[in-house]
C-alpha positions in Angstrom: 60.6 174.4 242.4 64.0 174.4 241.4 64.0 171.0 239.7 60.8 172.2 237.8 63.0 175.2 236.5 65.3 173.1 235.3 63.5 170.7 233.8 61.5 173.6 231.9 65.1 174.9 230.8 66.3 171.8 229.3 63.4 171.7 227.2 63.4 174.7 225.8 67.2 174.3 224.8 65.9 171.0 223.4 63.0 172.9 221.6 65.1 175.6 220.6 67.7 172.9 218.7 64.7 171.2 216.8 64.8 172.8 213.0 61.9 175.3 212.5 59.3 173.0 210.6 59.5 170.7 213.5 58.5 173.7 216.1 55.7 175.2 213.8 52.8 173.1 213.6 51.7 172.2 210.0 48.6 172.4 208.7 47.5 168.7 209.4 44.2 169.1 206.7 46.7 170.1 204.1 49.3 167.3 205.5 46.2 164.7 204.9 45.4 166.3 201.1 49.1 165.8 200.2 49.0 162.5 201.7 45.9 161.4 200.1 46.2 157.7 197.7 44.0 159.6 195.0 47.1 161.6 193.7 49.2 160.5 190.6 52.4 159.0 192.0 54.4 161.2 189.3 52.9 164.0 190.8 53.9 162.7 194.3 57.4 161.8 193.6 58.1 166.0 192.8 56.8 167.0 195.9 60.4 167.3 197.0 61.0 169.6 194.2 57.8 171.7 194.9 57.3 171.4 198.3 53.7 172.1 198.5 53.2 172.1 202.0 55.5 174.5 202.5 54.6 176.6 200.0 50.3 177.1 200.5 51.5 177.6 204.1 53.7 180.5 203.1 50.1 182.0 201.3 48.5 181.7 204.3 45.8 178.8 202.7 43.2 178.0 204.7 40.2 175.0 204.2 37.5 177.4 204.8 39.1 179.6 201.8 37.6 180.7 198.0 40.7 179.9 196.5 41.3 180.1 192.3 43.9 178.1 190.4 45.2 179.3 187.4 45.7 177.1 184.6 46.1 174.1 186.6 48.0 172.0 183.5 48.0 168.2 184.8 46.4 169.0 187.8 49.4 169.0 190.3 48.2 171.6 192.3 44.4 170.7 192.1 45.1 167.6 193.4 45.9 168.7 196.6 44.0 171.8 196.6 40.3 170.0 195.5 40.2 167.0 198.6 41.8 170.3 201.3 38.5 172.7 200.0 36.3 170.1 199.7 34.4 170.2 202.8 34.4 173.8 204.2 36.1 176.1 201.1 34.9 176.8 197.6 38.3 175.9 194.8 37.9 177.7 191.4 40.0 176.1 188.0 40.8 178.3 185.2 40.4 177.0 181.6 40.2 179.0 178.5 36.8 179.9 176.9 35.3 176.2 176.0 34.3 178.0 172.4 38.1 179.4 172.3 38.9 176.1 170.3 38.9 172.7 169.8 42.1 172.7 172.1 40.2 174.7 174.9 37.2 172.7 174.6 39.7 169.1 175.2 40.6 170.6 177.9 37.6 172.1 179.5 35.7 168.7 179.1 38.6 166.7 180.7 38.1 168.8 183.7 34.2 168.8 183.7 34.5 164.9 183.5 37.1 164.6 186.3 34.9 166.7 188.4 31.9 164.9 187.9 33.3 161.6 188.0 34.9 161.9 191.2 33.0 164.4 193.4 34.4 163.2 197.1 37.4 164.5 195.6 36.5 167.4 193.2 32.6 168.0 194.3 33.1 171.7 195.1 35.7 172.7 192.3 34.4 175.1 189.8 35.6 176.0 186.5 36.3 179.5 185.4 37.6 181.1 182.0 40.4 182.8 181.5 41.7 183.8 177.8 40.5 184.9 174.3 39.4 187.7 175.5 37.4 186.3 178.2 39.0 186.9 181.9 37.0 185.6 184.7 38.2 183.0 186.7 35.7 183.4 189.5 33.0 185.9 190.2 34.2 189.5 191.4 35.5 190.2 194.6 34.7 186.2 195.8 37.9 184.8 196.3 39.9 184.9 199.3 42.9 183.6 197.7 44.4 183.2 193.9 47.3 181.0 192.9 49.2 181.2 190.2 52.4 178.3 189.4 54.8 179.0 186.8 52.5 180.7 184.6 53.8 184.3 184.0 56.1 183.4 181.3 53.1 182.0 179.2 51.2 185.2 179.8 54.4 187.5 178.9 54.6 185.3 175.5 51.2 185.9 174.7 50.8 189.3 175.5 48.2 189.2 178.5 49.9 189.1 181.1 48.4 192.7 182.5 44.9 191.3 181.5 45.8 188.4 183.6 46.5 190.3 186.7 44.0 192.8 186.6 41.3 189.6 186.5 43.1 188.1 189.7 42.7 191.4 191.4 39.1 192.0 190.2 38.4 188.3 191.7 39.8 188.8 194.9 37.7 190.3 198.2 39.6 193.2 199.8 42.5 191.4 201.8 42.4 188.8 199.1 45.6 187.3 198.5 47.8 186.6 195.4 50.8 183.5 195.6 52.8 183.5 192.5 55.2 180.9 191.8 57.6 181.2 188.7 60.9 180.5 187.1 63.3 183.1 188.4 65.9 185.2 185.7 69.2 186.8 186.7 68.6 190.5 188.1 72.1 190.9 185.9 70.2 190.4 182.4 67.3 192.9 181.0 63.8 190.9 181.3 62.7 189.7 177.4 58.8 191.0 177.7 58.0 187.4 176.0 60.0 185.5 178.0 61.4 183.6 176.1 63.8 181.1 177.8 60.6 180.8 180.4 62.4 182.9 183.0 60.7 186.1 184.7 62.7 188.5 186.9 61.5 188.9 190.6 61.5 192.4 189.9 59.3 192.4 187.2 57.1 190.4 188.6 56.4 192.7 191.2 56.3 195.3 188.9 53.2 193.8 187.1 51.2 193.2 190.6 52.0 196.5 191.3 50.8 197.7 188.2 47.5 195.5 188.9 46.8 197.5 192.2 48.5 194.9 194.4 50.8 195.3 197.2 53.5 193.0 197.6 53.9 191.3 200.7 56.7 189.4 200.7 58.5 186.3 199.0 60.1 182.6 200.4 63.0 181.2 199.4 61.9 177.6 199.7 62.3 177.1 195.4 65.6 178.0 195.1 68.2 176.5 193.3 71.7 177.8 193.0 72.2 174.9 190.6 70.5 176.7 188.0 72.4 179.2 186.5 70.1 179.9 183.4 71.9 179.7 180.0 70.4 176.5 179.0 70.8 175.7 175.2 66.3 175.4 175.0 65.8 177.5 177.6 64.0 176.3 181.3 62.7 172.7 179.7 66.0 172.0 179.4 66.1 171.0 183.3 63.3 168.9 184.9 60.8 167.4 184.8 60.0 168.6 180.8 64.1 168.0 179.6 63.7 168.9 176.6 66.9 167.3 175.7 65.6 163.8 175.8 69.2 161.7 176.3 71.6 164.2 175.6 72.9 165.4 178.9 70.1 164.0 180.9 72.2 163.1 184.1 73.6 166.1 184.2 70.3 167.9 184.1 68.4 165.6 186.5 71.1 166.4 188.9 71.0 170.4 188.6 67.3 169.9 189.5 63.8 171.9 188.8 64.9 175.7 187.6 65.6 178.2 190.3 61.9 179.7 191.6 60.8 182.2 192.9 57.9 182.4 195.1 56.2 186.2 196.1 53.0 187.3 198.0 50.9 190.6 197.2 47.7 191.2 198.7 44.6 193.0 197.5 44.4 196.2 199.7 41.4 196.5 201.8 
């Protein structure tokens, strides 16, 4: 009995030595999506940067989940997210109105064809519209999760953004949750309400759920870069991976990193 004690201490010291992401046990679906050959190896070489496992985990994602991307952009996101909800989950893409223009319409028929042309990937992804004038990115009150990355700036500089949030809330069932990830400004500086520079105060951010009827939850620091002190001569695409800068300074940039985010959780009160 005594030698059982012990050897049950020793491995909880052991256990309690490992760092925390080796004690928890990850989400081996999501593990498999990131994992997955399908994705664009530029895509897969920021994963350091963006740490998506980390970061759906910290929503609370799981397969069986509604879940509606935001503007997904290249697709970084969708990537992952299409191949995890394939099977037993339902995953909703945001494009502006198809008729919005001929811009909209690019981009809503390079999604459609992806979609089609690759359903063991992208078979249950549907496309919703979001913009001019038009805010539904998924049918009311059917979502179980909405995700928005580094899009609030783009909102604040066209003057949506409350739209914007009041269509994630109206899209989300009662418990739903909202993820928001987003270049984070200094607390020290008044927030531009366009945005300029592409930097959103925490704050503020919260504000605007709030505003929307959410309640905020809570945020991880798992984005955040002290490197990034903000004052950058063309604002956030000055750092990585846009660097707006082209040659000038590049080094120096690439070694400060992605811009410092922030990433916050609200949830739709039940």
């Amino acid at each position: 009995m005594r030698s059982m004690r012990f050897v049950h201490a020793i491995a909880g010291l052991a256990l309690a030595t490992l760092p925390l992401s080796a004690v928890v046990a990850k989400d081996a679906a999501l593990a498999k999506a990131i994992a997955s050959p399908h994705r664009t190896p530029a895509f897969v070489e920021r994963d350091k940067a963006r740490k998506p496992q980390e970061e759906l985990e910290f929503f609370g994602i799981k397969p069986t989940m509604t879940v509606v991307e935001i503007a997904p952009g290249g697709g970084y996101w969708t990537e992952i997210l299409a191949p995890y909800l394939h099977d037993k989950g339902t995953l909703y893409i945001t494009t502006a109105p198809r008729a919005a223009s001929e811009r909209a319409a690019q981009a809503y028929d390079g999604w459609k064809k992806k979609i089609d042309e690759n359903p063991t990937i992208y078979g249950n992804v549907k496309i919703g519209e979001v913009g001019a004038g038009t805010y539904a990115p998924a049918p009311d009150g059917s979502a179980d999760m909405v995700l928005t990355f580094r899009n609030v700036h783009n909102w604040m500089a066209g003057g949506t953004v409350d739209e914007m949030f009041a269509s994630f809330f109206k899209a989300l069932k009662p418990g739903g949750v909202l993820g928001v990830e987003e270049h984070r400004a200094s607390n020290d500086k008044p927030q531009d309400p366009k945005a300029q520079n592409g930097y959103v105060r925490e704050d503020y951010t919260i504000a605007l759920a709030e505003k929307a009827g959410f309640k905020y939850v809570g945020k991880s620091e798992i984005l955040a870069n002290p490197k990034d002190t903000k004052d950058w001569p063309r604002g956030v695409w000055t750092l990585p991976p846009t660097l707006t800068l082209g040659d000038q300074d590049r080094e120096k940039y690439i070694a400060i990193g992605e811009a410092d985010n922030f990433v916050l959780k609200f949830v739709k009160p039940e």
